[in-house]
N, C-alpha and C positions, 0 to 999 in steps of 0.2 A: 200316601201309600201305607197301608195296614201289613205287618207282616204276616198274619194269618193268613191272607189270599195270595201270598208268595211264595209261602212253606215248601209248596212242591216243586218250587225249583230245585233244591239240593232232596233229591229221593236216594233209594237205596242204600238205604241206613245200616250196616255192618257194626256188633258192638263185641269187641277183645280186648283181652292184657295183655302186655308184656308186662314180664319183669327181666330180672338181672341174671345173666345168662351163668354167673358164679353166685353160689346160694353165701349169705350172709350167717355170720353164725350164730349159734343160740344165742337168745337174750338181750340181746345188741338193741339200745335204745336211742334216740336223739335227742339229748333234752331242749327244748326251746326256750332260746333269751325272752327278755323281758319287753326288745323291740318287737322279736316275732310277736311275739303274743299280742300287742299294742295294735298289731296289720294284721291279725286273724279272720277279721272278717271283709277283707276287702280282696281281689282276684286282680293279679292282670291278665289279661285277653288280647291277643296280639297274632296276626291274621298276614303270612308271608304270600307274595303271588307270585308264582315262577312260569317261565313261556314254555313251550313243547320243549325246546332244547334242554332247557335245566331236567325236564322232568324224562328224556328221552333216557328211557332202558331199568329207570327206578320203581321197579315193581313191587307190589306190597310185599313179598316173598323176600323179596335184598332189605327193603325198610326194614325189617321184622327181625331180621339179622344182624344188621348193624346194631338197632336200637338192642341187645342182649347184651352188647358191649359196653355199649353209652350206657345203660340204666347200672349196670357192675361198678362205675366209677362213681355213680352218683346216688348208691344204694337207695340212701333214706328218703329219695324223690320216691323209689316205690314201697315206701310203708303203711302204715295206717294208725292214724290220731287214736290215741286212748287219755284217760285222763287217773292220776293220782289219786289215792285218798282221798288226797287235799279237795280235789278237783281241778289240780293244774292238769292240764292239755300236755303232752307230750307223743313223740313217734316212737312207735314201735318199728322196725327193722325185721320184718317181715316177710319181702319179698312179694307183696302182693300184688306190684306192678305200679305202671300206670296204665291205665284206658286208650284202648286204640279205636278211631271212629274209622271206619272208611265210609264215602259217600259218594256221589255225581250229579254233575250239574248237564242240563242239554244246553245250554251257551256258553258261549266261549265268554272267557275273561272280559273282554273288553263290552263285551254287551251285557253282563254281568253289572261291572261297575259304571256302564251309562244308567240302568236302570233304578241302583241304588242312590239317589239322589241324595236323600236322609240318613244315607249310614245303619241304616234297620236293616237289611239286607247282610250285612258284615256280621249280625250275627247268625247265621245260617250257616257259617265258617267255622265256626269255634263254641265247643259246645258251651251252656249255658249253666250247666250244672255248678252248686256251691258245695261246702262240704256237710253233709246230717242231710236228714237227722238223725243216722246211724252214724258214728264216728267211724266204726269197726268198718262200712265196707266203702268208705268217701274217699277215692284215691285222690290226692292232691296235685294230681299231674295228667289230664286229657290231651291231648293228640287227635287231630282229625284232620284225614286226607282226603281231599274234595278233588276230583276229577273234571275237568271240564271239556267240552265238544270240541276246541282247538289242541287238546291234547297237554296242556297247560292245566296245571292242579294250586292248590292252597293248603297250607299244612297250618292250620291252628292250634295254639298254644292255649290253654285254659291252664293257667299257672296260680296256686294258692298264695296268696302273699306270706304266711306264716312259714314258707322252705324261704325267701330271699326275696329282695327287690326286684325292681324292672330291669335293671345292669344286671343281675342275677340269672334273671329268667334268658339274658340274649345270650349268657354264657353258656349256658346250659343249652340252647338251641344251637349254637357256634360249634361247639366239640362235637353236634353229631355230624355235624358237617363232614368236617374236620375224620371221623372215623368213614363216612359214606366215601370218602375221597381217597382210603386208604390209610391215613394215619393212624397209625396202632394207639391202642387206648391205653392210659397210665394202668402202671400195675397197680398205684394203692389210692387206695379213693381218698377224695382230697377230706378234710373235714371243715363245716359250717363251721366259722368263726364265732367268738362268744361276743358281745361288746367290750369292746376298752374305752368305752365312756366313762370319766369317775364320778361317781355320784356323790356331791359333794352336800349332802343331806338340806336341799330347800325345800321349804316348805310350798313353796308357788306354782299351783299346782300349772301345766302348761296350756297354753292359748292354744294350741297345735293340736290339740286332742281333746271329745268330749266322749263324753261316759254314755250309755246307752241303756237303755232296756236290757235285764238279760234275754239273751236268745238260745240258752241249753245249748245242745246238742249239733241245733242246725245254724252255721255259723252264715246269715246274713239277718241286713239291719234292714227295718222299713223304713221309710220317707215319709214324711208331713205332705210329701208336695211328686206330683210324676215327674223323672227326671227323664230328659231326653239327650242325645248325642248327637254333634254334627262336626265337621272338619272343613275343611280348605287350606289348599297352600298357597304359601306369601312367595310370590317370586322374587329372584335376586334383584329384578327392579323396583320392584315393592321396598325390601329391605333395605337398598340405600337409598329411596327416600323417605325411609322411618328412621334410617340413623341421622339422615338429616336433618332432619326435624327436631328429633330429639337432642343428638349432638351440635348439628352446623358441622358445617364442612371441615374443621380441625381436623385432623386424623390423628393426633395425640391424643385427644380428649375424648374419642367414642367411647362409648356406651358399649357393653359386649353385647349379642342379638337378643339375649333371652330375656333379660333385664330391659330389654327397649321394646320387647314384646307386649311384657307383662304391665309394663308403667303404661300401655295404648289401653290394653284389655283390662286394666284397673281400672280407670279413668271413665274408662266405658260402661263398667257395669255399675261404679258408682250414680251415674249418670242413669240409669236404671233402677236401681233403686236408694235413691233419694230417700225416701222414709226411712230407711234401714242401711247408712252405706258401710262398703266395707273398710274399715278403720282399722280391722287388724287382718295379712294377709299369712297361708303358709307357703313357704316355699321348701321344696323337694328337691335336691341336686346329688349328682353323686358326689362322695365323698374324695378327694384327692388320697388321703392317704389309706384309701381301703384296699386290702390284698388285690395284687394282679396275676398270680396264679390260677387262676380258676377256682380258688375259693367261692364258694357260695354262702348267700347270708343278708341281712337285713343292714346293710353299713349306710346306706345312705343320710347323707346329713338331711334333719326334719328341724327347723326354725320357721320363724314368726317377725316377720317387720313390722309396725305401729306405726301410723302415721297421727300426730297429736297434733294437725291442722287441718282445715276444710279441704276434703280432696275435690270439692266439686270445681272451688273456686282456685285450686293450683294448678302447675304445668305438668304433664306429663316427664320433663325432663326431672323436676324435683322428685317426682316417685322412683322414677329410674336410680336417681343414687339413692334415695332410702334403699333400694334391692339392692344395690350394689353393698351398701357401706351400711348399713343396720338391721343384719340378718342374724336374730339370735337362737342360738343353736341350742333345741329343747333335748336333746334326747336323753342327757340323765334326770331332767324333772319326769320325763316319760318313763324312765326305767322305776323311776321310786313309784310313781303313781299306782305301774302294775304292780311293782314288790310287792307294795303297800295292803294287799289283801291277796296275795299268795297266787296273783296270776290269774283269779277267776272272773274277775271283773269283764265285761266286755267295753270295746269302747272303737271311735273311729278317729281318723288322722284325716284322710281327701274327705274333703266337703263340711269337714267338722264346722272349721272356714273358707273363704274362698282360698282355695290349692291351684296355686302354680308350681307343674311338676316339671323340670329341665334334664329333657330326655339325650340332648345331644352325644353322651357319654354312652348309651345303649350303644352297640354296637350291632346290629338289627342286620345290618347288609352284609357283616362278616358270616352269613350262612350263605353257603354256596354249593349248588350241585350242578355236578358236570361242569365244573368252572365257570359258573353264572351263579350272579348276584339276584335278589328277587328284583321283580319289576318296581315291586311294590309291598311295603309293609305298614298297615295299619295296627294301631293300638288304642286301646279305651282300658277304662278299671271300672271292674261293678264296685258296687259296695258305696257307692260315693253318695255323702252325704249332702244336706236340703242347699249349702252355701254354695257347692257348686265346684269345679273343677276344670283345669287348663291344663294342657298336654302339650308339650313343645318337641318335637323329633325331625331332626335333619331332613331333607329329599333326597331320591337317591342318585340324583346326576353326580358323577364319578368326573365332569372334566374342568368342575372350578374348585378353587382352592374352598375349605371349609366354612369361609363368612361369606361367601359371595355363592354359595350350596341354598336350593329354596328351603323353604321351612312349611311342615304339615304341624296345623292347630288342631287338635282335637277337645273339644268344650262338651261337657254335662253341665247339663244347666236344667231348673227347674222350664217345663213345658210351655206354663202361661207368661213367661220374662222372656224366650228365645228372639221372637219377632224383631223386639224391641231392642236386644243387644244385638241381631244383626244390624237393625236400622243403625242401629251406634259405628258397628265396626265398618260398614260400608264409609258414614263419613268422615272416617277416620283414615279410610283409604287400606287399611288392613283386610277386608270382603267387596271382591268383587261382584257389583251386580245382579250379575246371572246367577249366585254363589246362593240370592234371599229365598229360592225357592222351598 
């Protein structure tokens, strides 16, 4: 399926801003750490699906209202990127908004997501846009609301990595909730944290990030290789037969799900490519001790595991504790990196290596209208470089405790490798089947 000959299922394309319904005052800038700037050029894209009932009585007129509030606590989501002298990148405080899409689909939801087999279809949802290559008019914050024929809509997130992570971005979607439901918005907007990483001056530059071409103005990277997107979820029967496998039956000794994810989906694409395996992997988690206020910000821990044995000829349980127990944590080599030439450098983090990201901490399902939770929330990241990328995010069954909750994989992977790591993951028992198409 080509998305060009699909295009017209989401028609009636409406294009507005909000902004901040209290004007910010002169001057007012944001300057961005050294993490921002490291994820400038990468997006998260993250696609909520709510039934007629969530979406019963929520007209663009009430959305439009709400969000005047919501965008006042979070100003600097509607500014707009200038850069320094120097040429460091910073926000301006503005008020420019961000981008409201409205749209409509003539199928309902579910006939919708039968047809999108390949996940090409998801992006029809969430706009596609990156930021340039006018800095001045690239809001860092899209919004698109997709209507559909059962009366059930889609609210997509096209979220810039350089305001905050993927924990960032749910937060930021959670408080509008949070204001649609009545609760009154904070008086003072919260501020972007700085890092408290300390940069303890090595010289090593980090495995977790490589340097890129520059790209000016218009901040994405190209690819060696066409990168594709596909998902599937591991049922809770699936899961405790991966922990078993991995673990055995002990229940002291499991393995947590993300790490016994990651050690099937390593195994497998090394087995993929054999000429080139992947020997050093990154992992993406959030950080435990990152603010739980509603701060927004780039906190999540970004490390790198090495495995200095044959991964072809080991067990999936031995990679498993390498992620557990030899996860080194890069983000002050990453902060000197960018120090190191005043920020203008470009570079990438997902795909640099193969990136496994552990989304379980997003809080994705804490958005709720009309006291409903989405059906359903998909996530993907542009930007992701030629090695590749894995996506781990909870399911949204609400009636088992948290490990025994299914799990949605979402993989970028280069186009002419897919086949072959599905062939992989099928017998591995993680892709069902019917899932190869």
């Amino acid at each position: 399926m080509t998305l060009s000959k699909e295009e017209n299922l989401v028609y009636g394309i409406k294009l507005s801003s909000i902004g901040p319904g209290r004007a910010t005052e002169t001057d007012v800038v944001h300057e961005l750490s050294s993490i921002d700037l490291a994820m400038k050029l990468h997006y998260h894209k993250v696609v909520y699906l709510f039934s007629s009932q969530a979406a019963q009585g929520l007209t663009i007129v009430r959305m439009k209202e709400t969000m005047f509030d919501w965008l006042s606590e979070y100003y600097y989501t509607s500014g707009r990127l200038r850069r320094l002298e120097s040429g460091r990148p910073y926000i301006k405080c503005n008020d420019c908004g961000a981008r409201f899409i409205e749209a409509e689909c003539d199928k309902t939801i579910h006939e919708f997501l039968d047809m999108d087999m390949d996940c090409s279809l998801q992006n029809l949802l969430v706009s596609q846009q990156v930021i340039g290559p006018e800095l001045s008019f690239s809001p860092p914050v899209i919004i698109q609301v997709t209507r559909f024929k059962c009366g059930g809509i889609s609210l997509g997130l096209n979220w810039a990595h350089v305001l905050g992570d993927a924990f960032s971005a749910a937060k930021f979607m959670n408080r509008w909730g949070q204001i649609v439901s009545g609760l009154q918005p904070n008086n003072k907007a919260p501020n972007i944290p700085k890092s408290d990483t300390q940069i303890e001056g090595s010289k090593k530059e980090p495995l977790s990030m490589k340097r890129v071409d520059p790209v000016g103005d218009h901040w994405i990277t190209s690819n060696n290789c066409k990168m594709v997107t596909f998902s599937f979820h591991i049922t809770a029967t699936q899961l405790a037969n991966l922990r078993a496998e991995i673990s055995g039956h002990n229940q002291i000794d499991q393995f947590p799900i993300f790490e016994s994810i990651c050690a099937i989906i390593w195994h497998c694409v090394v087995k993929v490519r054999e000429w080139a395996q992947p020997e050093v992997v990154t992992i993406c988690k959030s950080d435990p001790r990152k603010p739980t206020n509603g701060i927004l910000g780039n906190t999540q821990i970004i490390g790198t595991v090495e495995a200095d044995f044959s991964i072809i000829e080991t067990s999936p349980k031995k990679l498993a504790t390498l992620l557990v127990n030899q996860v080194v944590d890069e983000r002050s080599q990453i902060e000197e990196l960018v120090e190191s030439d005043g920020g203008v450098s470009d570079f990438i983090v997902y795909g640099a290596k193969l990136t496994f990201v552990d989304l379980e901490e997003a809080n994705y399902y804490g958005l709720e209208l009309n006291g409903h939770k989405p059906d359903f929330v998909y996530h993907t990241i542009q930007g992701v470089g030629d090695e590749g990328a894995v996506l781990v995010i909870p399911g949204p069954k609400e009636s088992c405790k948290d490990s025994d909750k299914e799990r949605i994989v979402t993989i970028i992977f280069p186009e002419n490798q897919v086949a072959e790591l599905k062939s992989e993951l099928v017998k591995n028992g993680l892709l069902l089947d019917d899932n190869l198409a």
